[in-house]
N, C-alpha and C positions, 0 to 999 in steps of 0.2 A: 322737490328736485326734479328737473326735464331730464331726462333720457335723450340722449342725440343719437338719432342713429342714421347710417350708413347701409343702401341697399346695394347690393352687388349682386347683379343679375346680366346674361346681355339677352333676355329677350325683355321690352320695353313692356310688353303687358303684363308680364309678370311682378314686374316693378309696381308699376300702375297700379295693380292688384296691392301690392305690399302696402305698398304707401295709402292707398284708398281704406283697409282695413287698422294701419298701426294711428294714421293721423287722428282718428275716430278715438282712440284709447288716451284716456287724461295722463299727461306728462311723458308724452311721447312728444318727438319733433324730430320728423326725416328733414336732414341736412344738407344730402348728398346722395347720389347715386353714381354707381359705375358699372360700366358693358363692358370692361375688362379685369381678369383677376390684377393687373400690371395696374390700372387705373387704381382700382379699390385700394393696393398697397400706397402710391402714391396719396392718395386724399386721405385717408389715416396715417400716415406719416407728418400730413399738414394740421393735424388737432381738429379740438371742439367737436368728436367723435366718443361715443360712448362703446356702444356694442354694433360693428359691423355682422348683417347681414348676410352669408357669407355660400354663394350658390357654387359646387363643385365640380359642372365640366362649363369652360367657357368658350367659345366658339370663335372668337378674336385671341388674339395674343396668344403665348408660348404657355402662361403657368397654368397649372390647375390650380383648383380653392383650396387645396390642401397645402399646395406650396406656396400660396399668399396667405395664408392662416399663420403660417409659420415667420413668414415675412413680419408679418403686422405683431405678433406674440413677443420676439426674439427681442423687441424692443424693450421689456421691463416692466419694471413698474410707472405706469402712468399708462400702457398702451391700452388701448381701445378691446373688449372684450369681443371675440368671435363665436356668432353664433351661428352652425353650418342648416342651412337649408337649402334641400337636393330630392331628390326623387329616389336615389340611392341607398338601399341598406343592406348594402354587400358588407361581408367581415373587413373586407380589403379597403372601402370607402371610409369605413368606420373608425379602424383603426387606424390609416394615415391622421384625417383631423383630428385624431385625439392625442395622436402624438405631435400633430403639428401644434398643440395649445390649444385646441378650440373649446368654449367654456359648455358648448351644448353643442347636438346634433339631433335635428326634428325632419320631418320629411312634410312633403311638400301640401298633403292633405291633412294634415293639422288642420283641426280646426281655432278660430281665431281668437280665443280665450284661453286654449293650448299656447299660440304663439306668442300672445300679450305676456302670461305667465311665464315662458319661456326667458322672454327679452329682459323681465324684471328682474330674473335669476338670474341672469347670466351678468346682468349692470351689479349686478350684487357682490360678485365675484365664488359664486357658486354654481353646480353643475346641472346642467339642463338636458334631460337625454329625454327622446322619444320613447314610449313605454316599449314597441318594438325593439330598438335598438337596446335598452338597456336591458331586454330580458336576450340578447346577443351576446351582450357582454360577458352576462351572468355565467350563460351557456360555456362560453371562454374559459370563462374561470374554474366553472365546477368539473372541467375535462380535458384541463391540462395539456395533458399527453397524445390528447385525439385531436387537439384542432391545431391546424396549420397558422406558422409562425408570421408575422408581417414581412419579412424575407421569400417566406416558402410561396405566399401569397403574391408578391411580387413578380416571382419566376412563374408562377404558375399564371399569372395574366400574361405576362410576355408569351407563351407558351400559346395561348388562347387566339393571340394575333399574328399567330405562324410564326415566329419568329425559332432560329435553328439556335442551339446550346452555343455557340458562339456566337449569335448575334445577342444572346440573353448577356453574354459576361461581358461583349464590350459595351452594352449599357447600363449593366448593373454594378459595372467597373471590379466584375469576381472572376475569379479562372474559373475555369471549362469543366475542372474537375469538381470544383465546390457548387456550379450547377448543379451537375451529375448530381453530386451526395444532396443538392437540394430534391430535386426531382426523387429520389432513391425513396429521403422521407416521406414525401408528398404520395407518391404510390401505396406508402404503406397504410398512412392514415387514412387515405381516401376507400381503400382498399383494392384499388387496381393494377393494372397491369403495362397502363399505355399511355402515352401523352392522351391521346384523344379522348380514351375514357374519363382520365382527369380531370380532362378541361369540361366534360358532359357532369363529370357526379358534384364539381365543385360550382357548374352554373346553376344546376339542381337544387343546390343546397343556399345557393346565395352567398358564396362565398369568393364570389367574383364577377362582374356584368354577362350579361348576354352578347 
């Protein structure tokens, strides 16, 4: 059985790069490529796509790979499996594509027996996480209480690009107040005191970009 796959990249070397090491691997066959997350949703929405390659900040267009991840999933059974590669292994990057459906998340230095394997687990309908990334996960799990929620994380990167408690609620569509009490948490788990410190201990820890 061929593997079709779908790169979604907008820098064209990196494609290049993709395509140069998957075509190489038996029962692969790149089909398609897109330099927007908008484009990618579209051409997997058109079929004869297996596993979308699936890069998550794009420099064209409105979506991030995480809300074209979720575009391309929402579809059911029969949609195209996403698997995200990014340079990113923030909590905050991580846990978006996972909740958007994506079947894996590997980062960008994978090497390419990593990514082969990858792409055949994820055409599988199994999950494919970078060893980093899943020992993040784990981290998640085993501490509950201590790590900030996908919510809290969201505020806390608005927070990161200056944005004032009211510009956070009318894009995170929450009142002023349920910031506050996000912020409140986020302070406590981080263990600080101050927006800014926040945004210094959670870029620290990789729990949000630089």
């Amino acid at each position: 059985m061929t593997i079709r796959l779908l790169l979604a990249d907008d820098h064209p070397v990196v494609r290049a790069g993709l395509r140069a090491v998957l075509d190489t691997e038996p029962g692969f066959t790149v089909v398609a490529e897109a330099a927007t997350a908008e484009a990618a949703v579209e051409r997997a929405a058109a079929g004869g796509v297996d596993v979308v390659l699936m890069d998550l900040q794009f420099t064209g267009g409105a979506l991030h790979g995480s809300e074209a991840t979720a575009a391309i999933t929402a579809r059911g059974p029969g949609a195209p499996r996403v698997l995200v590669l990014t340079t990113y292994d923030t909590d905050a990057d991580i846990l978006a594509a996972v909740e958007a459906g994506a079947s894996g998340y590997l980062l960008k230095d994978a090497p390419p027996e990593e990514l082969a394997a990858a792409v055949r687990t994820a055409a599988a309908g199994q999950s494919a996480l970078a060893p980093a990334v899943a020992h993040r996960l784990m981290n998640r799990m085993r501490t509950p209480g201590e790590t900030l929620t996908k919510r809290e994380l969201e505020v806390l990167e608005l927070v990161g690009e200056g944005l004032s408690n009211q510009q956070i609620s009318k894009r995170l569509f929450l009142s002023q107040a349920t910031v506050k009490s996000h912020l409140v948490h986020v302070f406590a788990k981080l263990g600080v005191e101050s927006r800014t410190a926040a945004v210094a201990e959670a870029r620290a820890r990789r729990l949000i970009r630089r």
